[in-house]
Backbone bond lengths (Angstrom), bond angles and torsions (degrees), N, CA, C in turn:
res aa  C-N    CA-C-N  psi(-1)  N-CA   C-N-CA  omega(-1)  CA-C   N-CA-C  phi
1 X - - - 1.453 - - 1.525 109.86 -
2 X 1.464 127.91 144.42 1.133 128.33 -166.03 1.973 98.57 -87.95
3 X 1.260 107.00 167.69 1.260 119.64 173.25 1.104 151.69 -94.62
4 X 1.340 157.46 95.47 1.112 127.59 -142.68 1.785 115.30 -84.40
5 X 1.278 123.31 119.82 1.468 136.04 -141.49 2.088 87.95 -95.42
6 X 1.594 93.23 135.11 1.545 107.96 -178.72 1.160 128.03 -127.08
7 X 1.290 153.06 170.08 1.764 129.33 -179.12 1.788 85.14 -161.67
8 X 1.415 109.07 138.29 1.131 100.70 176.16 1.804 122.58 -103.65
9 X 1.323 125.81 177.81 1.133 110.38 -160.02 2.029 104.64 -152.58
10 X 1.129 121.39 147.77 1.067 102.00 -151.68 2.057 93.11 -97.54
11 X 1.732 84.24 154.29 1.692 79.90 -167.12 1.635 109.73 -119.80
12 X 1.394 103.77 127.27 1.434 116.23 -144.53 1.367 104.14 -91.74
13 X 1.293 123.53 -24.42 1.679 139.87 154.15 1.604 101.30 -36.83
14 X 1.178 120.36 -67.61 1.411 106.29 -153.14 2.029 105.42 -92.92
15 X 1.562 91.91 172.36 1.371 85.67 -165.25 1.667 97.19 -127.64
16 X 1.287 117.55 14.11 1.345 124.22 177.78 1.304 119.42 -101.78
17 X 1.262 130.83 128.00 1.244 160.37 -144.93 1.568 88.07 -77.07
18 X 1.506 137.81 -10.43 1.625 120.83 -164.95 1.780 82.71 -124.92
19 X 1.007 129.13 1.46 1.257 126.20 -177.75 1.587 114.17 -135.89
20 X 1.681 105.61 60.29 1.875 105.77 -146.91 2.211 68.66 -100.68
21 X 1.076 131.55 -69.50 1.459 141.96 176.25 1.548 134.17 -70.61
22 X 0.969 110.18 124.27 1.560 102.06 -173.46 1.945 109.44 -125.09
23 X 1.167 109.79 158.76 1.551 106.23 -154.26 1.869 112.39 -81.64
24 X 1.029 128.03 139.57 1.410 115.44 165.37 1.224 98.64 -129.19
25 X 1.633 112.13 130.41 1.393 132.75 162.53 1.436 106.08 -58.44
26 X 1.712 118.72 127.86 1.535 122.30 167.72 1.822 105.97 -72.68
27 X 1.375 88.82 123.84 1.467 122.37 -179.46 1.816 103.84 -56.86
28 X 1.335 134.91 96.43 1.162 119.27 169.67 1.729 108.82 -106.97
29 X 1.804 88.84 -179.17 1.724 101.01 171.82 1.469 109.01 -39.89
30 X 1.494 103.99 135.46 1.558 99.57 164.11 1.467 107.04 -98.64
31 X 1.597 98.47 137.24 1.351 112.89 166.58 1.493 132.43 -75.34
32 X 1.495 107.83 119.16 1.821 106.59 -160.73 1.259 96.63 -88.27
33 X 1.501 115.78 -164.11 1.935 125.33 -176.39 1.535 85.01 -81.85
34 X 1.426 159.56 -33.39 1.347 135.43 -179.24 1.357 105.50 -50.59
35 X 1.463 130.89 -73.56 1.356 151.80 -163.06 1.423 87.26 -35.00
36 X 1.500 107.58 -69.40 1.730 110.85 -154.25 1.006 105.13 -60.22
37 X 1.784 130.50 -44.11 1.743 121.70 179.29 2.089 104.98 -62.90
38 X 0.889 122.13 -25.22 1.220 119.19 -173.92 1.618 85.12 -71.23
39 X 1.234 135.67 -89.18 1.452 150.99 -161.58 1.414 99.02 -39.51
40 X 1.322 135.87 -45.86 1.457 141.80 172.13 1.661 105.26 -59.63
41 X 1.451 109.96 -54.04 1.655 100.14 -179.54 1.526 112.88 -53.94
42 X 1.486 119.11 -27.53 1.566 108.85 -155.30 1.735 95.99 -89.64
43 X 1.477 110.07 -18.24 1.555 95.28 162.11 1.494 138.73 -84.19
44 X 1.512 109.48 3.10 1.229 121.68 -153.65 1.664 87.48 -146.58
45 X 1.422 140.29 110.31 1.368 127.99 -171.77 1.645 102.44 -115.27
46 X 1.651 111.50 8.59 1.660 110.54 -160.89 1.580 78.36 -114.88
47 X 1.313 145.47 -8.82 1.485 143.70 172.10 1.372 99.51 -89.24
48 X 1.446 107.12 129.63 1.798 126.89 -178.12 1.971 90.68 -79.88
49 X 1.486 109.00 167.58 1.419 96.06 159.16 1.525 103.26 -100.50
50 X 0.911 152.58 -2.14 1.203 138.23 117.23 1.483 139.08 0.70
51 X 0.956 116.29 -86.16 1.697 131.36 137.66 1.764 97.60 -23.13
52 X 0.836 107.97 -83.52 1.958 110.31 -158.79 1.334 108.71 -45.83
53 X 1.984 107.17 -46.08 1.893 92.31 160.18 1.318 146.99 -60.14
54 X 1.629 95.79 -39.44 1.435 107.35 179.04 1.846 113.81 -60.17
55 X 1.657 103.73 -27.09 1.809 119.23 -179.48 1.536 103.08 -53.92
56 X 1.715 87.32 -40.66 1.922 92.90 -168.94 1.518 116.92 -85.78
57 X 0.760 108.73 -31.49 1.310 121.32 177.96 1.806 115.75 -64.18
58 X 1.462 97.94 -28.26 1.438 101.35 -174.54 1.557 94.91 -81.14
59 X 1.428 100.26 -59.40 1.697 107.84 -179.80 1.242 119.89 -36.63
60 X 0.861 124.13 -21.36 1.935 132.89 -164.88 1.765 98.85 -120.28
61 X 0.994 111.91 -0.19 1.762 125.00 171.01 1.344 115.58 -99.03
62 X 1.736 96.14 -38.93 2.062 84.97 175.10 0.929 114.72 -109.78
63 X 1.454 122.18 -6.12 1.626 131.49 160.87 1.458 127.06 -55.29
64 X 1.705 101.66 -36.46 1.537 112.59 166.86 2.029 103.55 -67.33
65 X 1.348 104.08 -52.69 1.596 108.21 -155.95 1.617 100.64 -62.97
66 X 1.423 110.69 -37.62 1.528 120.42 175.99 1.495 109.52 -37.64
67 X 1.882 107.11 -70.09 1.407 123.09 -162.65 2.032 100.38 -68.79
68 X 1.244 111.88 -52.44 1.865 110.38 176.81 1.346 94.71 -44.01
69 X 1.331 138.19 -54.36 1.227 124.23 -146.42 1.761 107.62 -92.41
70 X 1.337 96.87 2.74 1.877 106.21 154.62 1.428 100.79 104.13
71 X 1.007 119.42 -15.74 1.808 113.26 164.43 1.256 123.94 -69.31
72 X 1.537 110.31 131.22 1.212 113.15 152.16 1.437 166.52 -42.52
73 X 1.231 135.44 55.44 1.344 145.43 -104.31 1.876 100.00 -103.56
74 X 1.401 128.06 132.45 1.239 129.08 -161.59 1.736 89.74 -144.48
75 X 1.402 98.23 120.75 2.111 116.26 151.89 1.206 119.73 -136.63
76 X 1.220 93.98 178.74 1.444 104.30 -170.27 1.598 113.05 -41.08
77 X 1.496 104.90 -46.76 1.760 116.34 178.08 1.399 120.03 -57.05
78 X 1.360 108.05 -54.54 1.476 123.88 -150.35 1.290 119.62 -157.93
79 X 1.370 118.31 150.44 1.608 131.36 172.62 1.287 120.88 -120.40
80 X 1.491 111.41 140.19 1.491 121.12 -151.13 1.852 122.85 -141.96
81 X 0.838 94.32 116.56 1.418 82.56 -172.54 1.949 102.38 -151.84
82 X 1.758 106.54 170.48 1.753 105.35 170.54 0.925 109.54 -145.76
83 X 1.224 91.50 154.45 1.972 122.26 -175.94 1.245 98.38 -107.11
84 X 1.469 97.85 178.70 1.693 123.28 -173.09 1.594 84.05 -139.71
85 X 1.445 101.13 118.44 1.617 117.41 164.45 1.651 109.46 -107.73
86 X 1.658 107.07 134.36 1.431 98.60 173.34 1.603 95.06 143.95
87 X 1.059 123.71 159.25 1.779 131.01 176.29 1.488 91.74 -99.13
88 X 1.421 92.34 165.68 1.513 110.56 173.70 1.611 106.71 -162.20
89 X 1.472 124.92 130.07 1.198 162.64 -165.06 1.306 111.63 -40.52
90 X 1.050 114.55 -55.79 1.645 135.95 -157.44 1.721 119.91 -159.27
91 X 1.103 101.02 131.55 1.893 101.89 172.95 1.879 111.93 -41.44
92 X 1.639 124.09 -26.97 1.155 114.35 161.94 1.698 122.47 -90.13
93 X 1.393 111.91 4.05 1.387 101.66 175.74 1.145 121.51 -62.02
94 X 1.422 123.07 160.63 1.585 134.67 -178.97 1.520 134.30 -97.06
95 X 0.751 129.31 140.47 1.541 126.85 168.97 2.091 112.02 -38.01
96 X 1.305 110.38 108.34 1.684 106.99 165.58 0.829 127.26 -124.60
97 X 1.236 147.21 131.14 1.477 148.96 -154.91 1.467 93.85 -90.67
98 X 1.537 161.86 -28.35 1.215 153.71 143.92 1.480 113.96 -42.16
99 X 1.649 126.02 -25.63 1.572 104.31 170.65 1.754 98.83 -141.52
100 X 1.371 121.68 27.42 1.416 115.58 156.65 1.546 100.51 -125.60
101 X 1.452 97.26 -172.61 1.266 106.86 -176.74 1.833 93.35 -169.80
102 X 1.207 108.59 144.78 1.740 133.51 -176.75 1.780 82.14 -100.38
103 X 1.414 95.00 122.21 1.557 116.17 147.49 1.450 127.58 -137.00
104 X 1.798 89.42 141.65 1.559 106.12 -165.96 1.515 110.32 -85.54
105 X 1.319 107.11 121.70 2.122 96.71 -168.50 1.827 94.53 -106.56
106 X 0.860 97.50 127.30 1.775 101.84 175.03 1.416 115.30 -158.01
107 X 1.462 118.65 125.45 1.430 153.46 -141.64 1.269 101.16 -146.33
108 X 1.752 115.45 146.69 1.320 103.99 155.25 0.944 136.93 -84.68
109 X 1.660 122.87 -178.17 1.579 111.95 -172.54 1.162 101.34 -89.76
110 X 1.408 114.03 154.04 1.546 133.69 -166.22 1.411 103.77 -43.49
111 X 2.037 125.84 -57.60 1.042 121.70 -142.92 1.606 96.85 -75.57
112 X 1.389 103.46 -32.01 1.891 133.48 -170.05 1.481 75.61 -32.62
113 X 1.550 119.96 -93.41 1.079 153.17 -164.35 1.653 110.87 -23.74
114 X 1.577 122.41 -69.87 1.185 110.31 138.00 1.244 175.68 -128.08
115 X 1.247 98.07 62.48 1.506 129.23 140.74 1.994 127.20 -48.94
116 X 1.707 78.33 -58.99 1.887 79.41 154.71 1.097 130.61 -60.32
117 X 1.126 112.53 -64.78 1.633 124.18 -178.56 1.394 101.79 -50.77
118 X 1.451 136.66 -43.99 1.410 135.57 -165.71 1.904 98.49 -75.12
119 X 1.139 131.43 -29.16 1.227 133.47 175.46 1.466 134.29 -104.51
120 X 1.629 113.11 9.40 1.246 121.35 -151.87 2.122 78.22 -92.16
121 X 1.167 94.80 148.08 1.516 123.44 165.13 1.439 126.63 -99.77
122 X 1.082 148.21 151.52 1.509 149.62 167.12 0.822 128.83 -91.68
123 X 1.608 147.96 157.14 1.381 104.88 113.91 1.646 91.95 -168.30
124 X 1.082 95.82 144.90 1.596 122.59 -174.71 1.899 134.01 -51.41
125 X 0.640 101.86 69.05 2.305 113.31 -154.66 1.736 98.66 -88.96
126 X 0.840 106.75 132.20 1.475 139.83 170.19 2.144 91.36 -41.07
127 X 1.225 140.38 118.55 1.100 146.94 172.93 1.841 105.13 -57.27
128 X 1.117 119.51 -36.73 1.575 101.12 -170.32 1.967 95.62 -103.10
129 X 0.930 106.71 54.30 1.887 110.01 164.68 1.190 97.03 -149.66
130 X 1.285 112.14 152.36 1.096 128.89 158.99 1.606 126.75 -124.44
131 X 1.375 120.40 149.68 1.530 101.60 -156.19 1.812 89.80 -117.79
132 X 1.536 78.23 143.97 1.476 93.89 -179.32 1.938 118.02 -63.48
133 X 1.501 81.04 146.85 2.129 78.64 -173.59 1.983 103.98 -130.84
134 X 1.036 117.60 122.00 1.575 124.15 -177.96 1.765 98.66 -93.54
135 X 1.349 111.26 117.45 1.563 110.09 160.60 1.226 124.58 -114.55
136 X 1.336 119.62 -18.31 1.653 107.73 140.81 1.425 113.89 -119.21
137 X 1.811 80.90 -158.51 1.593 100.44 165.51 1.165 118.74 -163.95
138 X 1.668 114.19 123.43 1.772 106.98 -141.91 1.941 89.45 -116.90
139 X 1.249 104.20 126.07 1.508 103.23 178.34 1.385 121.35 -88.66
140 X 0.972 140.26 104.61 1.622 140.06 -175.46 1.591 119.77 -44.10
141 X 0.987 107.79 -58.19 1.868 112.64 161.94 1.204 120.88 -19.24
142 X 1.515 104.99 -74.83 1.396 112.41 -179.86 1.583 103.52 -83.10
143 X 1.068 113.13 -22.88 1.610 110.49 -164.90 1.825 123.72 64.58
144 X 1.250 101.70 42.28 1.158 111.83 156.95 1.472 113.00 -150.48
145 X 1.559 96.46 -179.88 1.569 119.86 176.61 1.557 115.72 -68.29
146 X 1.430 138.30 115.71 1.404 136.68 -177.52 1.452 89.57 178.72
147 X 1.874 96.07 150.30 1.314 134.02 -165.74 1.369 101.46 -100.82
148 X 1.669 122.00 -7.35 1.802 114.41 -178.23 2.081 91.18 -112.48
149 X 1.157 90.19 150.14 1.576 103.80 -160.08 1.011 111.30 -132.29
150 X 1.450 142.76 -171.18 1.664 144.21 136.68 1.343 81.06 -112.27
151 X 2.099 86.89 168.24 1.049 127.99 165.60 2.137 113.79 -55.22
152 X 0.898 123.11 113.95 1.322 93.93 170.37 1.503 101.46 113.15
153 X 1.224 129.77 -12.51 1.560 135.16 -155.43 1.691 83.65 -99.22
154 X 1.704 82.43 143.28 1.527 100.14 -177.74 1.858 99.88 -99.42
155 X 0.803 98.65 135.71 1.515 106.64 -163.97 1.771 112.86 -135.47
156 X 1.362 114.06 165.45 1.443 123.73 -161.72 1.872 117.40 -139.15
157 X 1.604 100.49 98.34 1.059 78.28 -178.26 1.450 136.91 -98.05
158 X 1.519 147.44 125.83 1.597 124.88 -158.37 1.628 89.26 -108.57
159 X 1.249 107.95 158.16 1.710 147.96 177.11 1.237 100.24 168.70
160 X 1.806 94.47 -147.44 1.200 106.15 -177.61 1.734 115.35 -164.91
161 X 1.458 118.51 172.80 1.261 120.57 -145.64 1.576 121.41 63.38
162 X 0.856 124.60 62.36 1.547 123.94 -166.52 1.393 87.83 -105.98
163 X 1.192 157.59 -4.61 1.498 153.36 -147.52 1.020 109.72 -145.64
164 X 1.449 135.03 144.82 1.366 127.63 158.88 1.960 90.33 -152.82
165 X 1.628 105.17 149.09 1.418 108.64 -179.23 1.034 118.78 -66.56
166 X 1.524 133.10 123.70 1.449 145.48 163.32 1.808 99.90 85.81
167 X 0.983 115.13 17.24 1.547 121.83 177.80 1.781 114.94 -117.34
168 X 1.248 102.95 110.44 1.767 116.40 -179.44 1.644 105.09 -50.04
169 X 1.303 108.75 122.39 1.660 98.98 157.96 1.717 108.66 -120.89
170 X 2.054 86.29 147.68 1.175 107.26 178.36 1.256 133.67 -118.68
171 X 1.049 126.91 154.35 1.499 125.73 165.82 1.679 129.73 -95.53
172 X 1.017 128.06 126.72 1.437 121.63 -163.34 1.528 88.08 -124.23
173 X 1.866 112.67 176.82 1.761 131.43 163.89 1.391 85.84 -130.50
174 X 1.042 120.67 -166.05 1.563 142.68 -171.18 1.695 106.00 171.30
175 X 1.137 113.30 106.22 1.433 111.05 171.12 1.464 119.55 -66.81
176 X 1.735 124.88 148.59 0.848 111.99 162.58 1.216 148.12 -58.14
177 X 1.189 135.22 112.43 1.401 123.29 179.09 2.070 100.54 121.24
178 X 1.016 88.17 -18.61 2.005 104.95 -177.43 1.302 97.79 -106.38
179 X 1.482 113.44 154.91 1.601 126.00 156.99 1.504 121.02 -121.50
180 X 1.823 106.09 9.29 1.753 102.91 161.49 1.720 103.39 -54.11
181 X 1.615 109.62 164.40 1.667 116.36 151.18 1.236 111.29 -125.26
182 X 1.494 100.06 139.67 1.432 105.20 179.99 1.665 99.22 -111.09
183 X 1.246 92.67 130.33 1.667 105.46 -172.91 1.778 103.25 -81.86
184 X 1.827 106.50 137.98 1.694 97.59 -175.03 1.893 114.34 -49.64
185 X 1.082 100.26 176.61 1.850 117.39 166.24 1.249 106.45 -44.24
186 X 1.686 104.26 -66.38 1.551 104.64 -161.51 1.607 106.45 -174.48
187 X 1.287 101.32 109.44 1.524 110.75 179.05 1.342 116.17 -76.62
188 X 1.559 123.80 112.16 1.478 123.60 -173.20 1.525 128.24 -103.06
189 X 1.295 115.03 -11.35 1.384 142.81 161.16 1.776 109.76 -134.13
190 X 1.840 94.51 144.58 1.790 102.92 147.67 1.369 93.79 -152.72
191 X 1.578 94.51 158.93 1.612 115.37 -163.88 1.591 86.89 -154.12
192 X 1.579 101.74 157.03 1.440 100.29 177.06 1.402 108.40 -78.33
193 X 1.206 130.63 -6.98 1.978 123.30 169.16 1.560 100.66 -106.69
194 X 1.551 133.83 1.13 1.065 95.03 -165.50 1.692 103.73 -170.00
195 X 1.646 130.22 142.35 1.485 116.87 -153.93 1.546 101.85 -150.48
196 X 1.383 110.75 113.71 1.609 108.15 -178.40 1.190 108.04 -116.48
197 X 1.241 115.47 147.78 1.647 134.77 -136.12 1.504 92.12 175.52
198 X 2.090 90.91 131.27 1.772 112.70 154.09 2.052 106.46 -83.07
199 X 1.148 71.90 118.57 1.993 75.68 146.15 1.377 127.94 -60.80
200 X 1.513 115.71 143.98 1.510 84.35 175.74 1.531 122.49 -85.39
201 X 1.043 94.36 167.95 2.009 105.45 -171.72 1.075 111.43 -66.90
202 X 1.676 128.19 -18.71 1.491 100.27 -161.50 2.036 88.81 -118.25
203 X 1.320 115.32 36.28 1.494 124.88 166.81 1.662 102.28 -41.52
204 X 1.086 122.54 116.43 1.566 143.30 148.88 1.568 95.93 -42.72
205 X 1.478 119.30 136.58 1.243 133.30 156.42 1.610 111.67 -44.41
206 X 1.340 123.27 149.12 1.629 116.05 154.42 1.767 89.68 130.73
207 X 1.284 117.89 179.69 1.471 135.40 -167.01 1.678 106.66 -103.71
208 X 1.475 88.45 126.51 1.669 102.13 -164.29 1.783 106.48 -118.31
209 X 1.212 121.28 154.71 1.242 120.55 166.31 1.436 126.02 -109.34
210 X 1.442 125.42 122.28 1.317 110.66 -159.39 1.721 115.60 -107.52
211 X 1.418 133.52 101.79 1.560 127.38 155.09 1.256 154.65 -96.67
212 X 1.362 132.15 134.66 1.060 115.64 164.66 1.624 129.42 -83.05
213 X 1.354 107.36 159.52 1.492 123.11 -147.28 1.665 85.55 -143.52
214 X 1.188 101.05 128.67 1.477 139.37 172.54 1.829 128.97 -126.08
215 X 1.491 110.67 93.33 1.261 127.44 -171.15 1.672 106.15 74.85
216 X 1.271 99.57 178.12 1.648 109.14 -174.11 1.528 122.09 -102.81
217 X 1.401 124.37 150.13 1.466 124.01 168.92 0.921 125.97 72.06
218 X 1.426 159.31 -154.23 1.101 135.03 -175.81 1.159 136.78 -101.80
219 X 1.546 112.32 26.17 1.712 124.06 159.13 1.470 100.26 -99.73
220 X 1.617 112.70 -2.72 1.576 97.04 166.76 1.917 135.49 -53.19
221 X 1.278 94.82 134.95 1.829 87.33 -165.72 1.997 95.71 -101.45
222 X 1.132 86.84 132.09 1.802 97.67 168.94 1.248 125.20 -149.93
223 X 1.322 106.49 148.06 1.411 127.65 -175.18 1.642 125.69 -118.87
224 X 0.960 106.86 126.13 2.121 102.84 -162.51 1.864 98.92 -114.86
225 X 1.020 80.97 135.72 1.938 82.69 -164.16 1.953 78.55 -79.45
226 X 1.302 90.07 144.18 1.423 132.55 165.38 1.539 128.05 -37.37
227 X 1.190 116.36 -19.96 1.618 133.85 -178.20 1.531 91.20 -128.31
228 X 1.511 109.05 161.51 1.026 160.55 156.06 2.012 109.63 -66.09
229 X 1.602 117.23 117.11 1.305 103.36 159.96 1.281 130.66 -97.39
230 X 0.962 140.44 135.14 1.527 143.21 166.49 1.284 112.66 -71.12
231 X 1.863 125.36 112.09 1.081 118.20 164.70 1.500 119.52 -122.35
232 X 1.542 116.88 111.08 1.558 125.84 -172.43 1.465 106.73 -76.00
């Protein structure tokens, strides 16, 4: 599971010696509804994205009609509901859009809530690096996005931070169940969103993990894409 990355910072409010730093979460890319249907397909390969829009699209269709039509609407994520902000005159006064206003209140759902907190990870990163993050992986062959591969397939990976000045970046696999790395074939582009690279050809069948690696030793910064690859 990935981590959520922190750097601390010194806090000028307080004057107590146990409260000299206080934590700031590193600000990354936000992930839009593309990212997440891509990241959802690579766990689920029998769901079309087709299917996954039309799912969302419905969901966010009766979720609106639910809450307008004055119900309270509760999922797994989140809880939702609206008020009417604003005074009003008299037991016959009316609804006016010049001195009310409809507000949308939405929170998550309790378990949502901790569930995170019960699984969230740390970990402590130097403030001026940033660590590289892979959210797909686009195969040229077929010309799409998928986590099952051949040996030998020239492949594309998009995130971001892939670059840093005067610092080598690499690509590694790692088999499951092993902690050798096997570094790709041959890296032919890097860009800070984006890194194309052959696998190598003579990849052993079985489920691999793929990262990039930025500079050497242990100020090296890396990022391991999120899925598992399949190489037949």
């Amino acid at each position: 599971m990935k981590a959520i990355d922190y750097y601390l910072r010194e806090n000028y409010l307080s004057t107590s010696e146990e409260n000299r730093y206080m934590a700031n979460v590193v600000k990354k890319k936000t992930v839009e509804q593309e990212e997440l249907i891509n990241i959802m397909l690579g766990k689920n390969t029998t769901v079309t994205r087709q299917d996954t829009l039309v799912v969302m699209d419905l969901l966010k269709e009766t979720v609106m009609e639910q809450i307008l039509s004055g119900f309270p609407v509760k999922t797994d994520l989140f809880k939702a509901n609206v008020s009417i902000r604003g005074s009003f005159v008299s037991s016959d006064d009316s609804f006016d859009s010049t001195r009310h206003k409809v507000c949308v209140n939405i929170k998550p759902a309790d378990d949502f809530k901790a569930d995170l907190i019960k699984n969230a990870q740390v970990e402590h990163v130097d403030p001026n690096q940033s660590q590289p993050f892979i959210r797909q992986v686009f195969d040229y062959e077929s010309q799409e996005l998928r986590d099952d591969l051949a040996s030998g397939a020239l492949i594309g990976l998009k995130g971001g931070n892939f670059t840093e000045e005067n610092r080598e970046t690499r690509v590694y696999l790692t088999r499951e169940g092993e902690t050798d790395k096997i570094a790709v074939g041959k890296i032919y582009q890097v860009k800070g969103r984006s890194i194309l690279c052959f696998l190598p050809d003579n990849l052993e069948a079985g489920e691999y993990s793929i990262s990039v690696v930025i500079g050497e030793g242990a100020k090296a910064n890396q990022g391991t894409y999120d899925n598992s690859l399949t190489i037949s």
